[in-house]
VOGU-3710 file (C-alpha; in Angstrom, 3 decimals, decimal comma):
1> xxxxxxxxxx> 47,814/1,098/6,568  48,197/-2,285/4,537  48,047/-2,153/0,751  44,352/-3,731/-0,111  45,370/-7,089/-2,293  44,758/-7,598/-5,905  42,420/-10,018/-7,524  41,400/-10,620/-10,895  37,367/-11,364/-11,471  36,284/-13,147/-14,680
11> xxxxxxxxxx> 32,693/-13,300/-15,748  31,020/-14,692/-18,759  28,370/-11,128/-18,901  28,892/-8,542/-17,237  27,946/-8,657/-13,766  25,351/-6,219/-13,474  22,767/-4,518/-13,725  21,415/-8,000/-11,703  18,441/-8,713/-13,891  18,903/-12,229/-14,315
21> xxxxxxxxxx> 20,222/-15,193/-12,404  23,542/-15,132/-13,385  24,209/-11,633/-13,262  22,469/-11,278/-10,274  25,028/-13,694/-8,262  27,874/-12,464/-10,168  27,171/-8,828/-9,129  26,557/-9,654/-5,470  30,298/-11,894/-5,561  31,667/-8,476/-7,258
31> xxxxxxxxxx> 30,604/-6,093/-5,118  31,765/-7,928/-1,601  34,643/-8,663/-3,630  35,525/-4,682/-4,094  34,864/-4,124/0,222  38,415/-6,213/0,676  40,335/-6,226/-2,663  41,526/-4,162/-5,646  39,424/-6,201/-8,532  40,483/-5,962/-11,809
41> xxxxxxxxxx> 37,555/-7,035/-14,205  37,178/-8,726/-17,228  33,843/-9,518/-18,853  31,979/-10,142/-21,892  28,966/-8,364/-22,838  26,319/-9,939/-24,815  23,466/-6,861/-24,924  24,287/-3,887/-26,208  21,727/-2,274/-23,624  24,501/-3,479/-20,865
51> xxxxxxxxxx> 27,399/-1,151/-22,885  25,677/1,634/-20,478  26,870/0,280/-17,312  30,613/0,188/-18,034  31,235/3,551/-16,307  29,838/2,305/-13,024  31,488/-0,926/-12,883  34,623/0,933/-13,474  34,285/3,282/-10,744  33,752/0,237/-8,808
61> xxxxxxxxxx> 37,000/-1,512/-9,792  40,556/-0,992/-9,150  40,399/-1,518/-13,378  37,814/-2,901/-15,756  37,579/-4,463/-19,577  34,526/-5,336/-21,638  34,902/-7,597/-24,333  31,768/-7,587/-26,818  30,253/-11,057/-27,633  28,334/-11,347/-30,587
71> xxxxxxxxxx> 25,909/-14,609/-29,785  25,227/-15,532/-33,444  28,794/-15,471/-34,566  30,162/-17,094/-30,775  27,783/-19,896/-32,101  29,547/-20,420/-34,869  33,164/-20,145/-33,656  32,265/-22,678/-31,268  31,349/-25,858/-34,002  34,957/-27,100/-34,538
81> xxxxxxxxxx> 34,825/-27,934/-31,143  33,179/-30,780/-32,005  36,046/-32,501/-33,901  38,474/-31,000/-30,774  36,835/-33,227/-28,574  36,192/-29,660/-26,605  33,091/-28,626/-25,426  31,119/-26,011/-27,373  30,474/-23,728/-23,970  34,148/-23,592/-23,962
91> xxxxxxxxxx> 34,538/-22,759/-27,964  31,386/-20,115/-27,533  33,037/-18,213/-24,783  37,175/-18,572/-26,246  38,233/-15,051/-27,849  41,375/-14,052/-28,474  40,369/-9,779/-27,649  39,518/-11,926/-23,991  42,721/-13,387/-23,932  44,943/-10,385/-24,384
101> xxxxxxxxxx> 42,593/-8,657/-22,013  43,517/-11,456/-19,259  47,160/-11,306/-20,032  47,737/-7,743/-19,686  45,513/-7,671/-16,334  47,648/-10,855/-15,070  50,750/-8,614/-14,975  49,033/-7,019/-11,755  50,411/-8,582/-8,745  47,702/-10,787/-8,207
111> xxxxxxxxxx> 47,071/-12,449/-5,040  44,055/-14,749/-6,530  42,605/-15,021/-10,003  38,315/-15,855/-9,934  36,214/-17,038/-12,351  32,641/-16,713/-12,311  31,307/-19,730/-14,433  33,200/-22,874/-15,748  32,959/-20,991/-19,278  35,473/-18,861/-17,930
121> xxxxxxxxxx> 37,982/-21,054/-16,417  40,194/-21,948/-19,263  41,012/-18,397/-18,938  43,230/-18,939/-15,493  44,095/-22,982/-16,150  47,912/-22,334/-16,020  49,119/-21,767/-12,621  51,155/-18,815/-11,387  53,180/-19,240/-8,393  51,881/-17,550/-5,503
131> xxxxxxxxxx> 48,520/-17,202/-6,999  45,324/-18,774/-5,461  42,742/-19,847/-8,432  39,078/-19,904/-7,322  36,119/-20,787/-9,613  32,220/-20,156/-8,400  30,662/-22,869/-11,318  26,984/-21,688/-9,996  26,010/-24,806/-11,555  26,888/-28,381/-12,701
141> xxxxxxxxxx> 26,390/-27,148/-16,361  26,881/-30,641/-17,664  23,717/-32,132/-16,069  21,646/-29,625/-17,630  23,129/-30,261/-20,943  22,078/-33,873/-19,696  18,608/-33,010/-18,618  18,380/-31,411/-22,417  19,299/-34,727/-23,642  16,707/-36,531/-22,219
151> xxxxxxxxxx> 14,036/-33,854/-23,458  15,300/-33,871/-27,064  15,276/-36,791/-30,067  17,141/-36,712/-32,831  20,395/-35,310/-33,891  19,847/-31,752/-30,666  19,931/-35,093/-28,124  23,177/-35,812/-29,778  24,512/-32,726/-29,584  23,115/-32,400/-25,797
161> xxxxxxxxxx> 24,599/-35,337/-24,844  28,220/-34,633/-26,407  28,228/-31,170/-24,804  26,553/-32,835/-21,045  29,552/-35,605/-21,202  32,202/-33,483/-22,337  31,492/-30,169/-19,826  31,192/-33,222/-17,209  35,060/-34,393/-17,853  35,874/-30,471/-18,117
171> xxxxxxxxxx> 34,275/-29,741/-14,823  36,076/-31,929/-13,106  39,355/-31,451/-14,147  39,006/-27,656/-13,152  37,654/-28,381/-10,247  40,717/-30,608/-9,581  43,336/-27,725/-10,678  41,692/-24,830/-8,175  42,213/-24,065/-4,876  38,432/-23,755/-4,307
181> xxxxxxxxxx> 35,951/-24,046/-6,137  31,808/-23,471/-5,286  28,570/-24,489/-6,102  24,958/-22,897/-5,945  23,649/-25,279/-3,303  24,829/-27,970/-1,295  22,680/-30,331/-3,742  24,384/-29,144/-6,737  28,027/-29,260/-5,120  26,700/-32,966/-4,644
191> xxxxxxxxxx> 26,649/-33,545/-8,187  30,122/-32,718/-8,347  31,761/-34,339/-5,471  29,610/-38,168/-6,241  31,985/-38,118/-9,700  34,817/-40,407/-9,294  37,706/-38,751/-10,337  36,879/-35,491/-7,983  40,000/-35,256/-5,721  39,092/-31,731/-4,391
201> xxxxxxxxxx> 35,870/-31,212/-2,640  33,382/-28,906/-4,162  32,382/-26,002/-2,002  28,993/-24,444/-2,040  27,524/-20,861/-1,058  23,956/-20,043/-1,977  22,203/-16,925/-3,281  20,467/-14,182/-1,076  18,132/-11,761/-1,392  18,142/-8,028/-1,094
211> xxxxxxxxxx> 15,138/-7,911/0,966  14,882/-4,084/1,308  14,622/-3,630/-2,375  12,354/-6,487/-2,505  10,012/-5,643/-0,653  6,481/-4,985/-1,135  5,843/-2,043/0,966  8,131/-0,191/-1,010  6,820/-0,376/-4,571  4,579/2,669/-5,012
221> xxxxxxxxxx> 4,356/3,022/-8,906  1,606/0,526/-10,057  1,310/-0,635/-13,943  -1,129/-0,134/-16,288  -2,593/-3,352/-16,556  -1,805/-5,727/-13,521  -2,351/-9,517/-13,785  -3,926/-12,211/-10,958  -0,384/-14,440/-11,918  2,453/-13,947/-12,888
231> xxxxxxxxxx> 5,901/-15,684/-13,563  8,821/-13,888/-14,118  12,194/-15,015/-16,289  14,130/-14,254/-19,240  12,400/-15,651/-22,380  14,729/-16,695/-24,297  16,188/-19,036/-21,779  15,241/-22,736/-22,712  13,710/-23,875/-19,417  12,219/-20,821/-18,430
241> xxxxxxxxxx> 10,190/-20,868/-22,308  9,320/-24,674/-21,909  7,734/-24,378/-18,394  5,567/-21,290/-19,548  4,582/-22,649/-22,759  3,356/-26,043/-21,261  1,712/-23,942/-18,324  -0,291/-22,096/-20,977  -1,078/-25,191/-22,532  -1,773/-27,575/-19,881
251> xxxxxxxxxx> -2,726/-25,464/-16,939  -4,255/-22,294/-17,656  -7,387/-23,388/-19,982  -7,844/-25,376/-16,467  -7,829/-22,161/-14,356  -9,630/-19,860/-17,055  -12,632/-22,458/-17,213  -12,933/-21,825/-13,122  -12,199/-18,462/-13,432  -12,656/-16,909/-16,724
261> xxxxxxxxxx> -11,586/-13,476/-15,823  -8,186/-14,523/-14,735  -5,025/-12,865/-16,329  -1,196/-13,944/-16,548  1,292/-12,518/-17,302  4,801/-13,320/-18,489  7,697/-10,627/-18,023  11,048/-11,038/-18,736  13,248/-10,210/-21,393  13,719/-11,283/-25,496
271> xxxxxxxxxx> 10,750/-13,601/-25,261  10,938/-15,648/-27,779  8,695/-15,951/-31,109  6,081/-18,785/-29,791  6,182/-16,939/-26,525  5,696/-13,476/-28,245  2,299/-15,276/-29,746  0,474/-15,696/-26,789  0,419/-12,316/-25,761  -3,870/-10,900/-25,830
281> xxxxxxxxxx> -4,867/-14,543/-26,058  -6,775/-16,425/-23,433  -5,918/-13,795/-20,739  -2,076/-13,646/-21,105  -0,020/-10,595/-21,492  3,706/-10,772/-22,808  5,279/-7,902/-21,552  9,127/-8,474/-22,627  11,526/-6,557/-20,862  10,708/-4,322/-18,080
291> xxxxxxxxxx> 12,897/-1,745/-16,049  11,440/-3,164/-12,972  10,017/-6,708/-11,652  8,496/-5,444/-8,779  5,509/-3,494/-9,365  4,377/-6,333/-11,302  5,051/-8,865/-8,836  3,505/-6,408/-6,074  0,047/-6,002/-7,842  -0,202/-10,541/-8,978
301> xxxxxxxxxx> -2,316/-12,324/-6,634  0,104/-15,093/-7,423  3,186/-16,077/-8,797  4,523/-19,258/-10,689  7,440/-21,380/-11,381  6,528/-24,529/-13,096  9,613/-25,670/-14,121  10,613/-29,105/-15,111  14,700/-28,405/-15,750  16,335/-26,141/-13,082
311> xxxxxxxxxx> 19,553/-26,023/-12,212  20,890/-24,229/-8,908  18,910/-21,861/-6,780  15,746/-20,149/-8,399  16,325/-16,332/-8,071  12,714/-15,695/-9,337  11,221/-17,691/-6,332  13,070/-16,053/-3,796  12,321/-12,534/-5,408  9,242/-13,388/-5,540
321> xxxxxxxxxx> 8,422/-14,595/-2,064  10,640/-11,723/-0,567  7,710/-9,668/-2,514  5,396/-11,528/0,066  4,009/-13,432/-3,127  2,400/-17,067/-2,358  4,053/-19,405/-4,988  3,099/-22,576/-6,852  6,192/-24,407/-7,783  7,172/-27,752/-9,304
331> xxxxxxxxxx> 9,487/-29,432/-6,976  12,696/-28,846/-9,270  12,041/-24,541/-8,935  12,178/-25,380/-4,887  15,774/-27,294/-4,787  17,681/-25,443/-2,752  15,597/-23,110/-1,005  14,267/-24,065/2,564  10,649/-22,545/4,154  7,851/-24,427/5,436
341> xxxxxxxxxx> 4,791/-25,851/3,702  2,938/-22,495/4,679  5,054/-20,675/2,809  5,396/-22,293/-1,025  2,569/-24,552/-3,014  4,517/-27,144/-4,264  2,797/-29,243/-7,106  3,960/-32,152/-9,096  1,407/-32,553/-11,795  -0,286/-29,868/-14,133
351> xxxxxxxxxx> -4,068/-30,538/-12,900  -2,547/-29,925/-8,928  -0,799/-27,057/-10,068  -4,473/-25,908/-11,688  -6,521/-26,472/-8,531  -3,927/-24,898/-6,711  -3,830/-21,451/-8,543  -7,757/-21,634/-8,513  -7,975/-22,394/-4,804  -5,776/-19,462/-3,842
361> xxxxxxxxxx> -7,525/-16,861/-6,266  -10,543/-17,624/-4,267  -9,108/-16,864/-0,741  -7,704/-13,815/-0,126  -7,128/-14,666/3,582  -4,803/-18,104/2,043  -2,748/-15,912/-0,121  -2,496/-13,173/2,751  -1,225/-16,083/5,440  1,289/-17,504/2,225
371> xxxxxxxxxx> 2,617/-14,317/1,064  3,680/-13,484/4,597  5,287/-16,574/5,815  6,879/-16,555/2,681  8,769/-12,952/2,855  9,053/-14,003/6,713  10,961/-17,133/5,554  13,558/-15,173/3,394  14,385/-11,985/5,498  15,095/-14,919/7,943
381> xxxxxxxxxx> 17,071/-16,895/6,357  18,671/-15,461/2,376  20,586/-12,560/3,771  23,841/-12,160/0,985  26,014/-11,299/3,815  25,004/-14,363/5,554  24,845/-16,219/2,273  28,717/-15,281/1,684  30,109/-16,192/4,765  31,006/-19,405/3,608
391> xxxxxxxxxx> 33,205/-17,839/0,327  34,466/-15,945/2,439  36,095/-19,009/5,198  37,352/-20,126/1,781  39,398/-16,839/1,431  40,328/-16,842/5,125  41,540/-20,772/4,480  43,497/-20,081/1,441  44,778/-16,644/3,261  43,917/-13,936/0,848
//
């Protein structure tokens, strides 16, 4: 029988449990990772609730290593960047406990070295001989930092801008050095591949979903106090707190004059103060972190993603119409992910978005027909395995 090759597999936070987008991505790379190699892992951890799954991801690996990030003082490790004409991603995520980690584990005889994020890829930038180097970016950080840019004045827009133009020039210079290198969506592997000085093509492979555990029939436990929408997201992530705070602002006094009794709900983790303050007001419930989307996405008449910076592939939406959920989406939440009109609301205004939610709380029959052709849409077509097929002619390509 033929040894099993080794790898290495580098990730910014620890790749699971898969609660968020990243994470969820990272773990589903991982774990088809483990079916063919020996992966040694190296990751930082950035919630102390996530220490508890160390033992698992061990037994998982051929060897594994948790570095603890501390956010506040990453922040400030990562401001002389500034005068090192670096960017400050790249200063956050540099720690020397990382580094030693990554040297010791690059004594293995590695076949291929992987890192999950551009954060991670100063880690691997000197080559070994014999040793592929393969980076999944996810996403062309630097545009959201531009996007940011755009939506801030003052000295932040600055700041935004530095750290958009500088992870630009980064990105493609590691991009240049691997052997492959990937993208979310064939859109966002655009972004890469229109720059200039890009000499090697951008690759993409695009998330799935694990329809059996999304899936509505399934969910038995209800919650205490369901809600007619609901959007689901980590709270403390910039775009995700913009788009709900605007849709409470703009939208929802909209829907709650139509249809006072309405409720919405907002779950997802370390919501952040002004989100924390609209929980019991107007109909909204703030629920923070739960140990489970589902049952609250299986009891919402609705769900939402108004969005107005997204990067990538929306995890949410296709968890959410896997839950045979009908959506209302801005067009940004939508890039990347292909169904039929039947099957996703897609709004580009805040009073359409409105009349939308309203039209579809008063048909039961609408949201029935939706919900359906949506969770028809993604058993069809979001399968991982099928989603990984592509990363995986990358691997055949490069031989590992």
């Amino acid at each position: 029988m033929t040894a099993r090759k080794e790898i290495l597999f580098l990730a910014h936070r620890i790749p699971y449990p898969p609660d968020k987008g990243d994470k969820i991505r990272s773990w589903r790379l991982l774990k088809h990772l483990t079916d063919r190699f020996d992966v040694h892992l190296a990751c930082f951890i950035d919630d102390e609730r996530d220490l508890d799954h160390r033992d698992f991801l061990d037994s998982l690996c051929a060897s594994s290593a948790f570095v603890r990030l501390h956010p506040i003082i990453a922040r400030l490790k990562s401001l002389p960047s500034v005068f090192l004409n670096d960017a400050l991603t790249f200063g956050f995520y540099r720690d020397k406990k990382m580094a030693a980690v990554i040297d010791r584990l690059c004594k293995h005889p590695l076949a291929a070295e992987i890192a999950f994020s551009s954060s991670m890829a100063p880690y691997i930038a000197a080559p070994v001989a014999g040793r592929k180097r393969i980076i999944d970016f996810c996403d062309a950080d630097s545009e959201k930092w531009r996007q940011y840019a755009l939506e801030t004045r003052g000295l932040l827009s600055w700041v935004y801008d530095r750290e958009g133009k500088a992870l630009a020039q980064a990105e493609t210079q590691i991009a240049n050095w691997a052997d492959a290198s990937f993208a979310v969506t064939a859109e966002e592997a655009a972004l890469f591949n229109r720059r200039a000085s890009i000499r090697n093509h951008v690759d993409w492979w695009s998330n799935g979903v694990d329809t059996d555990y999304f899936d509505p029939a399934r969910v038995v436990e209800p919650v205490a106090t369901p809600c007619d929408i609901i959007f689901v997201g980590a709270m403390d992530y910039r775009a995700n707190v913009e788009a709900v705070f605007e849709f409470v602002r703009d939208v929802w006094p909209k829907v709650r004059t139509a249809a006072p009794n309405a409720s919405f709900a907002i779950v997802g983790s370390n919501p952040v103060a002004r989100i924390r303050a609209l929980d019991g007001v107007n109909g909204v419930t703030v629920t923070g972190r739960v140990d489970d989307v589902r049952p609250w996405l299986a009891q919402a008449k609705i769900a939402i993603v108004p969005l107005r910076i997204a990067r990538g592939i929306q995890n949410k939406v296709l968890e959410a119409m896997a839950m045979a959920k009908p959506i209302v989406v801005t067009p940004d939440a939508m890039a990347g992910i292909n169904c039929s009109n039947d099957a996703a609301c897609i709004v580009q205004r805040p009073g359409e978005m409105a009349t939308e939610i309203v039209s579809l709380l008063n048909d039961r029959d609408r949201r029935d027909a939706m919900g359906a052709a949506a969770r028809a849409a993604i058993v069809e077509s979001y399968n991982w395995d099928d989603r990984l097929e592509r990363f995986d002619a990358a691997l055949d390509r490069l031989k590992l």
